[in-house]
C-alpha positions in Angstrom: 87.4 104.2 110.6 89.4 107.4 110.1 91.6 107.4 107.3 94.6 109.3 106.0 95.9 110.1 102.7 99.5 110.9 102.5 101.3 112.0 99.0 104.6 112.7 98.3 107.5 112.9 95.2 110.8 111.6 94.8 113.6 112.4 91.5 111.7 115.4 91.1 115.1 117.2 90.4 117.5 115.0 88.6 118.5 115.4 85.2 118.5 111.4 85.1 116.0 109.1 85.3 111.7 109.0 85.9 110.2 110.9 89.0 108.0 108.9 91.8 105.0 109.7 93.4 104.1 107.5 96.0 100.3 107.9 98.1 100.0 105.4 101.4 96.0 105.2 102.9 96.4 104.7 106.1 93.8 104.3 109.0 94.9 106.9 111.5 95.5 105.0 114.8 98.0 103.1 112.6 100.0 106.4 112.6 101.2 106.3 115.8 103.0 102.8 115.7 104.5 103.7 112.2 106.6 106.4 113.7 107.5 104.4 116.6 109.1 102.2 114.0 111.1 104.9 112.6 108.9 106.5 109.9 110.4 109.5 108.9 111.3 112.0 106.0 113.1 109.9 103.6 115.8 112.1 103.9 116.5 111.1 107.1 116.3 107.5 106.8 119.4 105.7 105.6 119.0 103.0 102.7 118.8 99.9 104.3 115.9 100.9 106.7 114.1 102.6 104.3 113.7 99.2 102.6 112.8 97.7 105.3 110.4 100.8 106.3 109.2 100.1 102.7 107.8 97.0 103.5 106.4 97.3 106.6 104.2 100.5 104.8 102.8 98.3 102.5 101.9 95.3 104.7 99.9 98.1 107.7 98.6 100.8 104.7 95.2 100.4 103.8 95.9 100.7 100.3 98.9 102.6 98.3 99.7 103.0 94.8 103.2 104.6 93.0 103.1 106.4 89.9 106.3 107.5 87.8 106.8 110.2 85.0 109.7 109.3 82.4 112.0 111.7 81.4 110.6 111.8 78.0 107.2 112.2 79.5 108.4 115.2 81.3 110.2 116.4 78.8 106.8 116.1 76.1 104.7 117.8 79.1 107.1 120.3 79.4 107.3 121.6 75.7 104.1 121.2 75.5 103.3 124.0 78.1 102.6 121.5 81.0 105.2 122.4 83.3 106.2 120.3 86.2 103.9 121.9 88.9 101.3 120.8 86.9 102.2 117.4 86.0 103.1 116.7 89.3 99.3 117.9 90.2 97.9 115.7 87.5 100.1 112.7 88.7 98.8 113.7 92.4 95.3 113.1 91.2 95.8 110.2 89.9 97.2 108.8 93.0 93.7 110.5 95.2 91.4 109.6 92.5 92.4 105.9 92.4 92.7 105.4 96.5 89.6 107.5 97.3 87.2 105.2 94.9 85.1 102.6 97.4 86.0 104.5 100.4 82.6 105.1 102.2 84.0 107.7 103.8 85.7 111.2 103.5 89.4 110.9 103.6 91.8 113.7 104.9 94.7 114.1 102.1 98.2 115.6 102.6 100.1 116.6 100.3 103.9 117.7 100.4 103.4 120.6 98.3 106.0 121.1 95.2 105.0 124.7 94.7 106.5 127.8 96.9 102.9 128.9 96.1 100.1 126.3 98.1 97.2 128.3 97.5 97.7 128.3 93.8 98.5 124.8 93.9 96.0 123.3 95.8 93.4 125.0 93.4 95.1 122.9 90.7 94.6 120.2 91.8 91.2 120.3 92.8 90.9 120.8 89.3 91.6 117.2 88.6 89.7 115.2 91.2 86.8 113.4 90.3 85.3 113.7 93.4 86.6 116.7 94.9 84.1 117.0 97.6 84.9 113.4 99.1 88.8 114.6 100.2 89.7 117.5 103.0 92.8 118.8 101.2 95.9 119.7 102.7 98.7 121.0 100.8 102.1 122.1 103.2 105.4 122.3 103.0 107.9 119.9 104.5 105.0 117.8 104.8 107.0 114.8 104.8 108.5 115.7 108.3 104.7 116.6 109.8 103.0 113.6 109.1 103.3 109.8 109.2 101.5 109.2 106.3 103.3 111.6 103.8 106.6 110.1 105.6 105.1 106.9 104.6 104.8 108.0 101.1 107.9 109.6 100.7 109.8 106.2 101.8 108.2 104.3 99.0 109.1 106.8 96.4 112.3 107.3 97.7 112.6 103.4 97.5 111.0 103.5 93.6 113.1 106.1 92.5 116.4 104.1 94.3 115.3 100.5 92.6 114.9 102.6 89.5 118.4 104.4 89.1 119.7 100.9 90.2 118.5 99.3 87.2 119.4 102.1 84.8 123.0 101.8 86.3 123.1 98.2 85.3 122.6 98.8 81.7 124.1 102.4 81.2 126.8 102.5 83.9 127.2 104.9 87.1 126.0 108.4 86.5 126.3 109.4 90.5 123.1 110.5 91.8 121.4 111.9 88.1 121.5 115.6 90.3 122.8 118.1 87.7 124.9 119.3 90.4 126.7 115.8 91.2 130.5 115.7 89.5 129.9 112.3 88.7 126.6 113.3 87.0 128.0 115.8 84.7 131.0 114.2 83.8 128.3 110.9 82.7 126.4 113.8 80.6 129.7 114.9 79.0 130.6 111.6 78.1 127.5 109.7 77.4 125.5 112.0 76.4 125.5 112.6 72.6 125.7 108.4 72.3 122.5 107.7 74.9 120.5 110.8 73.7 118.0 108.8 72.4 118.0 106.4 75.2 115.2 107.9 77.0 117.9 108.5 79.9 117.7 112.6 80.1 115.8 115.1 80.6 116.2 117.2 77.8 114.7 120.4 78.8 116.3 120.7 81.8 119.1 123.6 81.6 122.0 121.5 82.0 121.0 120.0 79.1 120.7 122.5 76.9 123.6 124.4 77.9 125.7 121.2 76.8 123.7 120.2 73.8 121.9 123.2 72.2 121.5 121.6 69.2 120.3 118.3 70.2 117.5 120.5 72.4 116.1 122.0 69.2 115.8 118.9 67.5 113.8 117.6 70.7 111.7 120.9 70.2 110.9 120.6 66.4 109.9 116.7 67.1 107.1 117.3 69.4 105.3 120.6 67.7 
């Protein structure tokens, strides 16, 4: 049985909210009659069939699992020299290490690569793997448009990160997208900000941030060192 390992990240971005990584095992010949159903880049998928997408991943996958990184996570790993390349390859890892245990055989991983530099990248993360020599790794861009099983796995952290921002909405209000670059976003931030800083909310290092709230940065700063 030929199996396939597909990774990929959602809310890598935003200035709101945690980040997704999703991984979907899939046996090969199950490829084929996901993208018959429409598996696709996220992206391209509207909401409602993503979700239904969603579920039909889970119930043909061989196996998947979803990890998430908080803003304040990010924010600690980030001040703390760990920047988001390298979280996101220690998150990755996580995902490989926990699918590939009990396999009997080696599985070929994809990986939609965050870095503009794959090479480098997919050094990294070898770093990490337990069992480095049990995976053939591929790390690409766009990624999520070449193959069914990162496809896969960026529809279930798209639909993560979507449930997620839901839910945050419902108790904090609408903040738009959580993009930095989204009106609705910033004008949340200007308003909400200084009362929710402590909410867990925000990511505090990123430059929008800190170009609104100097201050409140350097506090963050002198709290974790």
């Amino acid at each position: 049985m030929a199996l396939v390992l597909g990774i990929d990240d959602a809310g890598r971005g935003p200035l709101i909210g945690p980040m997704f990584l999703a991984g979907v095992l899939l046996k090969m010949e199950d490829e084929k009659n996901l993208k018959q159903e429409g598996v696709n880049d996220s992206k391209q998928v509207a909401h409602p069939k993503r979700v239904r997408l969603a579920g039909l991943i889970k119930d043909v996958c061989v196996s998947y699992k979803i990890v998430s990184s908080t803003p304040e996570q990010i924010d600690h790993s980030i001040l703390s020299g760990i920047n988001l390349n390298t979280l996101e390859a220690l998150k990755v890892a996580e995902i490989i290490n926990s699918l590939v245990i009990g396999q009997k055989e080696g599985i070929k991983v994809i990986v939609d690569c965050p870095s503009v530099n794959t090479k480098a990248w997919r050094a990294l993360l070898l770093q990490y793997l337990k069992d480095p020599d049990r995976v053939e790794l591929l790390c690409e861009h766009k990624a999520d448009a070449n193959h069914v099983s990162v496809s896969a796995a960026s529809i279930l952290a798209k639909v993560a990160r979507e449930d997620s921002v839901e839910e945050l909405k419902k108790q904090f209000g609408d903040f738009g997208s959580g993009y930095p670059s989204d009106p609705l976003t910033k004008e949340f931030l200007r308003k909400q900000g200084q009362k929710q800083k402590d909410s867990g909310l925000f990511r505090k290092t990123w430059q929008t941030w800190k170009a609104l709230y100097p201050s409140e940065n350097q506090k963050t700063l002198f709290s974790i060192f």
